[in-house]
C-alpha positions in Angstrom: 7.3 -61.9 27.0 10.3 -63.9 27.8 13.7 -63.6 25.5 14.7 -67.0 24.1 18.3 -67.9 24.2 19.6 -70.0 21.7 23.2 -70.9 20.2 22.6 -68.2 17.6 21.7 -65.4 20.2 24.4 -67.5 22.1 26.7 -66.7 19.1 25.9 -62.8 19.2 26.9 -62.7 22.3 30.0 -64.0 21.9 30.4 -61.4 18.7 29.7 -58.8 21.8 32.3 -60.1 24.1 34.9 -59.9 21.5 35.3 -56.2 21.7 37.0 -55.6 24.9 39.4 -58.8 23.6 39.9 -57.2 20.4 40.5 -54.1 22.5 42.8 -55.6 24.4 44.9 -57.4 21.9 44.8 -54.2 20.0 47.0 -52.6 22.3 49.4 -55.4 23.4 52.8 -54.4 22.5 53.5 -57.9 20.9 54.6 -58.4 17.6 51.3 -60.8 16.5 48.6 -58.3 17.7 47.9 -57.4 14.5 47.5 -60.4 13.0 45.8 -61.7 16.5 43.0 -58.7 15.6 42.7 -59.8 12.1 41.9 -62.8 13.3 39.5 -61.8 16.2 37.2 -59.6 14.0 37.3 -62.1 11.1 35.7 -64.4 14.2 33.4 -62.4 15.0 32.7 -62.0 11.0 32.1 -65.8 10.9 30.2 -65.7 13.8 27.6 -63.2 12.3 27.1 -65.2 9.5 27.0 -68.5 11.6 24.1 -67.3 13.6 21.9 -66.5 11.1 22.9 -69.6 9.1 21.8 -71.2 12.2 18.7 -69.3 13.1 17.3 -69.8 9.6 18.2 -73.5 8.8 17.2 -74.1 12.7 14.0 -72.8 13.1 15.3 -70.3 16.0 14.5 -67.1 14.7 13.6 -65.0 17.6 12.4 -60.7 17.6 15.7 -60.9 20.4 17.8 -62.1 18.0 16.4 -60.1 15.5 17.1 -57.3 17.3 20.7 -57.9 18.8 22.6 -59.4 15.5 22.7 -56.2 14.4 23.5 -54.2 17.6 26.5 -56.6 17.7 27.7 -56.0 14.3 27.3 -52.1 14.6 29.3 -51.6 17.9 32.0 -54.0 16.4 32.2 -52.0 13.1 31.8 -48.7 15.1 34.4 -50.0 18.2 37.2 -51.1 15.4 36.3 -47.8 13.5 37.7 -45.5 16.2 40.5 -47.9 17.2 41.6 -47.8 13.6 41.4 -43.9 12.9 42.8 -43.6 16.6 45.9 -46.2 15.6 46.4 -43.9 12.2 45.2 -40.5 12.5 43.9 -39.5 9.5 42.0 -36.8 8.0 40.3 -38.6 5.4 40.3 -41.8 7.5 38.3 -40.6 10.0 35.7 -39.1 7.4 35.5 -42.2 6.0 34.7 -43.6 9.5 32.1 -41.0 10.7 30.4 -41.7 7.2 30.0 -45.2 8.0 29.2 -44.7 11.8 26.9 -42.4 10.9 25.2 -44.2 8.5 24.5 -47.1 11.1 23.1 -44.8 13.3 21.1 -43.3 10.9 19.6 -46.2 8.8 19.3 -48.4 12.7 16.6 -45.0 13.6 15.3 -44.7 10.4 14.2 -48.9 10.6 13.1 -49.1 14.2 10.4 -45.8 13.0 9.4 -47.6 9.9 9.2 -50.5 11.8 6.7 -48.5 14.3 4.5 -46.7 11.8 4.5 -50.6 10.0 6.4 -50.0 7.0 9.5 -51.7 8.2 9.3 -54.1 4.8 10.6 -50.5 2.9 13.2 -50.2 4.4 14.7 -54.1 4.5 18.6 -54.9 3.5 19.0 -54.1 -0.1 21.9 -56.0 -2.3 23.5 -52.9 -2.4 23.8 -52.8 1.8 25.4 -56.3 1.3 27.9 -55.0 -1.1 28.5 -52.3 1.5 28.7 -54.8 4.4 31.5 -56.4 2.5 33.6 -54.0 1.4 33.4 -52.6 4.8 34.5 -55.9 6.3 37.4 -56.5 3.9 38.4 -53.1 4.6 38.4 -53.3 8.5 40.2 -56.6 8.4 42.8 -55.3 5.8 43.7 -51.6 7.9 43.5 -54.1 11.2 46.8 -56.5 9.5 48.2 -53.3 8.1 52.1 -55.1 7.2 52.1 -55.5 3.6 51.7 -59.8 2.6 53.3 -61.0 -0.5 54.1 -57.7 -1.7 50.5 -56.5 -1.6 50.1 -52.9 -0.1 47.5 -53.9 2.3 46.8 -50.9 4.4 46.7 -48.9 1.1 44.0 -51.3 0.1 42.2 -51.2 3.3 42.3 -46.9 2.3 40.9 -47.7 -1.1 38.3 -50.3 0.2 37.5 -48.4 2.9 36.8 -45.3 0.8 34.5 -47.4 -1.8 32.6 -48.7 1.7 32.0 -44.8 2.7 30.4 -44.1 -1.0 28.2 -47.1 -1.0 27.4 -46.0 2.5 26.4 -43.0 1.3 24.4 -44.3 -2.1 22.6 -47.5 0.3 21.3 -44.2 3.2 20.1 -42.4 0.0 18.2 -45.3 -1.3 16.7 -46.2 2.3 15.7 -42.5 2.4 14.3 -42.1 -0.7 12.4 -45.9 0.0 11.0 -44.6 3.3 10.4 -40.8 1.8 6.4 -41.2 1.2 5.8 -42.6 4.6 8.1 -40.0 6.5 6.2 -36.8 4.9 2.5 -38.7 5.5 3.8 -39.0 8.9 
């Protein structure tokens, strides 16, 4: 079976090849490579959404793309994650990290085995992952900028959000395991 490359999968990678550049930036001693990170993972943000705006309205859905748009948005979460926590070593910072990191590895599993014993369908995004996925992302991108804008505490919000992402990390892995409880004890 051949893999079919599209502009959306084209987009993914793209999301992929950001890390080492937000990796680099990240450590730049220049004055802007906060905001310049800010702006690269809000990219890579629009560039998520674009390819499955794409995919869908296109027609160019593929099991590849399927299968890498998610890959790509886990190792950017997880990748920023440690870079963050690293940046401002924190106790509670870094449980709120593991939480999330170890949610994505956990819920990823738990879908590719549903998926093999063909009860993938339970386990599908749920409104409250979206919530999750964007209180996560405003988080990220606030605790990335960090300097406080118009008198807003921003890294204190980027705490707060990033704490409320952590407990509807937690509630979303509970509902996915309780969705995908019946076919884990017939199996």
């Amino acid at each position: 079976m051949a893999v079919k490359f599209n502009l959306p999968t084209y987009l993914t990678f793209l999301r992929i090849g950001m890390i080492p550049l937000l990796a680099i930036v990240f450590y730049l001693p220049w004055e802007l490579s906060r905001i310049a990170c800010t702006a690269i993972f809000l990219l890579a943000g629009l560039t998520d959404w674009l390819d499955g705006y794409l995919a869908r309205k296109m027609g160019l859905e593929t099991a590849f793309g399927a299968f890498l748009d998610p890959v790509a948005d886990k190792l950017m979460v997880a990748f920023v994650l440690v870079l963050i926590v690293q940046a401002e070593a924190s106790p509670w910072l870094a449980i709120a990290a593991a939480v999330i990191i170890g949610r994505e590895i956990t819920i990823a599993s738990l879908r590719e085995w549903m998926a093999e014993v063909g009860q993938r369908a339970k386990v599908k995004v749920s409104q409250l992952g979206k919530w999750k996925t964007t209180a996560q992302m405003a988080a990220i991108s606030l605790l990335l900028y960090r300097d406080d804008l118009f008198g807003l505490p921003i890294n204190q919000m980027g705490y707060w959000l990033l704490y409320l992402s952590a407990v509807l990390t937690l509630w979303s892995m509970v509902n996915y395991l309780i969705a995908a409880l019946s076919t884990l004890t017939e199996q």
